[in-house]
Phi, psi and omega in degrees: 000110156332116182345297176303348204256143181272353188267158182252162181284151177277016199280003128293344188053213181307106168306152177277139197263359194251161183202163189245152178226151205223145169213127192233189210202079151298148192212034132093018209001234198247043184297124164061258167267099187284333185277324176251006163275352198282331185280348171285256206320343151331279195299320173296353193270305188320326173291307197285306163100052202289173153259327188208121176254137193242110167248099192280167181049025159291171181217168178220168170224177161291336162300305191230163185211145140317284183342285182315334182273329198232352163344291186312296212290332191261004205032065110322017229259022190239135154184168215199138219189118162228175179177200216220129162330131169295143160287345189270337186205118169315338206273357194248192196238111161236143191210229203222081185230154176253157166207142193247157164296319179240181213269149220237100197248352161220139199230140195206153116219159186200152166250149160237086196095227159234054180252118178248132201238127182210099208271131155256139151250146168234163185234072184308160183294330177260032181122164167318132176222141191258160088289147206204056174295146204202136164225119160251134221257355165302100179218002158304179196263335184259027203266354214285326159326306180302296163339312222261306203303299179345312183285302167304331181288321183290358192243332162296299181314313193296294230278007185271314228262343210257154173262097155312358177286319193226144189286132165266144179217158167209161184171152178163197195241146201253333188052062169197148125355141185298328185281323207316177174282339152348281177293312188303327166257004154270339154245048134077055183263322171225155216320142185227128189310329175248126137311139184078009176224124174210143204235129188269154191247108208323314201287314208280323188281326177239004192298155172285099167305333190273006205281203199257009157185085157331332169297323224019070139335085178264001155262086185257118166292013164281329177279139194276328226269305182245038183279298182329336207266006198011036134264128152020107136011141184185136171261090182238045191202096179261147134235154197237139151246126183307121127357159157070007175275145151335128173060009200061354197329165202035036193257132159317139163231338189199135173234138157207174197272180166229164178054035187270356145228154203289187198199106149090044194017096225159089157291112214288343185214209164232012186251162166247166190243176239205082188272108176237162173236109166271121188292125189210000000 
């Protein structure tokens, strides 16, 4: 685009005006009373009325899962959750699950680094939708080498694995900060191992400035849950969308925070989740 030129570019045509809404989440696997923050975190996903939930820290047993237990109750009924022995119950799984309004025609997990990854295609009423749920199990402040190499393996993998034809998300909880270099390089601030795959970050392109924490802190020492960890306020639980689609598909249009207060005095996690309306 020229300096000079008054017109903006046409490289998108008509945007798209319809949206898909994602929510992503740690939720704390089955950490103290699990059971009635799980019933928190119910009401609040029930409320919000998502299309695709991205849940960190879910669990599972041989018997039972989350996924299954918030299926019913969210009309949710397509979803998929791998994971690693808990640290928290000998007897589960914590992990990684997505779970969708529609049906699910590709499914992947894998690691990157120390990025646990859990890829979906869904087959939405308008087109094909990627999904890229993400945990990174690095999550001390003095981690960020381990982050970085993570990120960079993920990005390498998407840019073998992704259609550009169709809107991408990736989201989980990242455990790092927006400047860090980790976040700087998945929305394309600083050098990125594949040229041409860069991501927007819902909350910095859409967040409610007007919401209960303009910052959109989602590790808050308002919560008692994660008061405990003394650390600093911290925005470390994003969603992300690929860049460069047709109509714009996966450009924030509307971000806010979600579980920013308990419910039935009950705080649902000790992380906050992260709600985007995606052009879709």
């Amino acid at each position: 685009m020229s300096p000079t030129s008054d017109a903006p570019p046409d490289f998108y045509g008509a945007l798209i005006e319809s949206t898909v809404r994602v929510v992503t989440w740690n939720v704390w696997g089955r950490y103290g009373d699990w059971e009635a923050r799980e019933a928190a975190v119910v009401a609040t996903l029930a409320g919000a009325r998502p299309d695709v939930v991205v849940l960190a820290e879910s669990w599972a047993t041989a018997t039972d899962s989350q996924c299954a237990r918030l299926a019913g109750p969210l009309g949710l009924p397509h979803h998929t959750f791998s994971g690693v022995p808990a640290q928290e119950d000998d007897a589960a799984l914590s992990g990684v699950a997505v779970l969708s309004r529609w049906p699910m025609t590709r499914r992947a997990s894998r690691t990157c680094g120390a990025a646990r990854v859990e890829e979906v295609e869904l087959s939405g009423p308008r087109g094909p939708l990627q999904v890229c749920g993400v945990v990174l199990d690095a999550w001390w402040l003095d981690e960020s080498a381990a982050r970085q190499a993570a990120v960079r393996d993920l990005l390498t993998h998407l840019a073998r694995t992704a259609d550009e034809s169709v809107p991408l998300v990736v989201c989980g909880d990242f455990n790092c900060d927006a400047d860090s270099d980790e976040i700087r390089m998945l929305t394309g601030r600083t050098a990125v191992p594949v040229p041409g795959l860069s991501f927007y970050d819902a909350w910095e392109v859409a967040g409610a400035r007007d919401g209960p924490d303009p910052s959109g802190a989602t590790w808050s020492n308002a919560n008692p849950h994660a008061a405990t960890l003394l650390w600093p306020d911290r925005r470390i639980d994003y969603v992300f969308s690929a860049t460069r689609r047709r109509g714009g598909a996966g450009h924030p249009v509307r971000a806010r925070l979600l579980g920013t207060d308990p419910v039935a005095g009950t705080y649902p996690s000790d992380h906050r989740a992260v709600q985007a309306d995606l052009r879709y």
